[in-house]
C-alpha positions, 0 to 999 in steps of 0.5 A, spaced: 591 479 243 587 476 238 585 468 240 588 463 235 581 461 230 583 455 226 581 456 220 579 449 215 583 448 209 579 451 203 580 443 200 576 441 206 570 446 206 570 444 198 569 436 200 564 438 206 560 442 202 559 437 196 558 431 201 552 436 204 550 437 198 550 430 195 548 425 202 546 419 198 553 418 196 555 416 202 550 410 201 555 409 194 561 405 199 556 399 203 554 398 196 560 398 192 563 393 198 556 389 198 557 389 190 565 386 191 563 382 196 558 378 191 563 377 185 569 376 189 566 371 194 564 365 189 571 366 186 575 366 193 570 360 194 573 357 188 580 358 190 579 355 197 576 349 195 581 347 189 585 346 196 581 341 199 578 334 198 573 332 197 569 331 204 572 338 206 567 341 200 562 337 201 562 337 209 556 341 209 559 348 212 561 353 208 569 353 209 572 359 207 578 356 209 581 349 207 582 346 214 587 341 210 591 343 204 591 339 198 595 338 192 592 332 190 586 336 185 592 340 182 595 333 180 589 330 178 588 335 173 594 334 169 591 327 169 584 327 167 586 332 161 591 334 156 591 342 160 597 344 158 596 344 151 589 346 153 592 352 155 595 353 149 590 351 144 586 357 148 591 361 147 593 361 140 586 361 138 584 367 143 591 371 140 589 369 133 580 370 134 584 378 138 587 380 132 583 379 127 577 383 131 581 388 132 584 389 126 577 389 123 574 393 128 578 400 128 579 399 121 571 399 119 570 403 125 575 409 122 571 409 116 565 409 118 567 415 124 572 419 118 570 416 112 564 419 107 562 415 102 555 412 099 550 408 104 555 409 110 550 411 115 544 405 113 550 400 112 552 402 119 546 401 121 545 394 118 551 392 123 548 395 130 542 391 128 547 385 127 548 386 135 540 384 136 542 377 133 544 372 138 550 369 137 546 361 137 542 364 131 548 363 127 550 356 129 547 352 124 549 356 118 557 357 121 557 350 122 556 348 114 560 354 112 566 351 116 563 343 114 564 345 107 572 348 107 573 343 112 576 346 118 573 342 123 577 341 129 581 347 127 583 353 130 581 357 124 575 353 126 574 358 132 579 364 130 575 366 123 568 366 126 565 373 129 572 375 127 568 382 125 565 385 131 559 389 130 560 390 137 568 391 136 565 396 130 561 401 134 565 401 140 571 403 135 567 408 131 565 412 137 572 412 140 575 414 133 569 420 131 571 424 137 579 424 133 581 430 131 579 430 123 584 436 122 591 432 123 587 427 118 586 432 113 593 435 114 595 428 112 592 428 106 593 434 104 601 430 105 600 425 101 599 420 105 594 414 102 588 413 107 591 406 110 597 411 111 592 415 115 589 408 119 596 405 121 600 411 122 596 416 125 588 414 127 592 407 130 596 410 135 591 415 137 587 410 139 591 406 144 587 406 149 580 403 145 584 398 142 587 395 148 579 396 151 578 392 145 582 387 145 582 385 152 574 384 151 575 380 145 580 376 148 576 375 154 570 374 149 574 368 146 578 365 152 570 364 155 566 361 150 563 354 151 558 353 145 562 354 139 568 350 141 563 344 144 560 344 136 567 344 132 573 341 136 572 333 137 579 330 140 582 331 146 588 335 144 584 340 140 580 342 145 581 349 149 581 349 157 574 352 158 571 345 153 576 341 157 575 343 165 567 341 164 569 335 161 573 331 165 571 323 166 568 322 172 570 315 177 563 312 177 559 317 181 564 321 183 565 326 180 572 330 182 569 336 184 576 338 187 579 338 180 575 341 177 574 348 182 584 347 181 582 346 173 577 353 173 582 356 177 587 354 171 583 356 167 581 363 169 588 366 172 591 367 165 585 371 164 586 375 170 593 377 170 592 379 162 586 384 166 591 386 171 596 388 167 593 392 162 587 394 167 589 402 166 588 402 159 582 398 159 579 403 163 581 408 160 578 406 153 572 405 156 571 411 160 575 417 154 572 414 148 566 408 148 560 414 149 563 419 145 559 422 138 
């Protein structure tokens, strides 16, 4: 009688020999978790401390626990500023700045990726050289262009400008040059006009690039700082991130304990948005933001 040999599921050999082949992936984990651990600490040190007084935060060891819970930051905020229409001042312009960009981004993306016509290629260049401009370059004059059609301490402030992406153009131009041009050229053969072709067949094809898009887009404008700080001027105009940094300070004191509860205000809206839609967010990068 032959004894009993255990044999290793073929799916096993396969991983074995590829973790032999490749031993430096088993560095890849540590530092994945060293990488975590760096961007999630900052923020759970924020939480925390949005918990405690201010003798806890400034106690001189690094809680990473509130040893007594506090209320009192997330009172206060409602207090020192408007948040909850600086909630909606975000919103509304980050939702208007979102749309704008991406229907300007995947409709010049669609004509650059599928569309001939003269100058295509030096003008797509003119756009990419635009990605080499820092956005402080352009302060000055967009400040005297929304001066001069007096929309000051407006949304249309916020939303209008950079609503044309070069960065939102070239991502889209990529994702969509790796579409299937026969189904565009069976449409106009059809009949079907090009915006036709953009808006019933090039759109739903690029779901995923332009649920990437728009999350970039909305983060982008949920986040900025500077622009805000140089075109609104009331309270009540300001969105949440111009508005945290700028809460009043009793003499010295300044209320750091409202303000880690108002960054924290302000970033969970941007977090539950990245976690809902993540799946497509990460699918857009990963099937289209390379392709040629």
């Amino acid at each position: 009688m032959r004894p009993s040999v255990s044999i290793m599921p073929s799916r096993q050999i396969v991983g074995v020999r590829r973790w032999a082949r490749h031993p430096w992936r088993l560095l890849a984990y540590p530092l994945v978790i060293a990488g975590i651990v760096l961007i999630a600490a900052p923020l759970w040190w924020m939480l925390a401390a949005s918990f405690m007084d201010q003798g806890q935060i400034f106690s001189g060891d690094l809680a990473l626990w509130p040893r007594v819970w506090v209320l009192d930051n997330y009172i206060s905020v409602t207090q020192l500023i408007p948040v909850y229409r600086n909630l909606l001042n975000s919103f509304v312009i980050s939702s208007g700045h979102t749309i704008l960009s991406v229907f300007f981004a995947s409709l010049a993306g669609y004509a650059f990726a599928k569309l001939e016509f003269p100058g295509r290629e030096p003008l797509f260049f003119l756009i990419l050289l635009t990605m080499m401009v820092p956005p402080e370059v352009g302060l000055i004059p967009s400040f005297v262009i929304m001066s001069a059609l007096h929309l000051v301490n407006t949304y249309w402030a916020l939303i209008l400008p950079g609503a044309a992406s070069g960065l939102g153009i070239f991502f889209m131009r990529q994702y969509m040059s790796s579409l299937p041009s026969a189904i565009l050229e069976a449409a106009r053969i059809d009949g079907c006009s090009e915006f036709g072709i953009y808006a019933w067949i090039v759109v739903p094809m690029s779901t995923p690039a332009l649920a990437a898009w728009a999350i970039l887009a909305f983060i982008g404008s949920w986040n900025d700082y500077l622009w805000p700080l140089v075109m609104l001027r009331t309270p009540e105009m300001q969105t949440i991130t111009l508005a945290v940094p700028s809460m009043e300070a009793a003499g010295f004191n300044i209320p750091w304990g409202a303000i880690m509860a108002g960054s924290v205000v302000a970033i969970a809206p941007l977090l539950g948005i990245f976690l809902a839609f993540q799946r497509y967010f990460v699918a857009g990068i990963t099937l289209g933001g390379v392709k040629e």
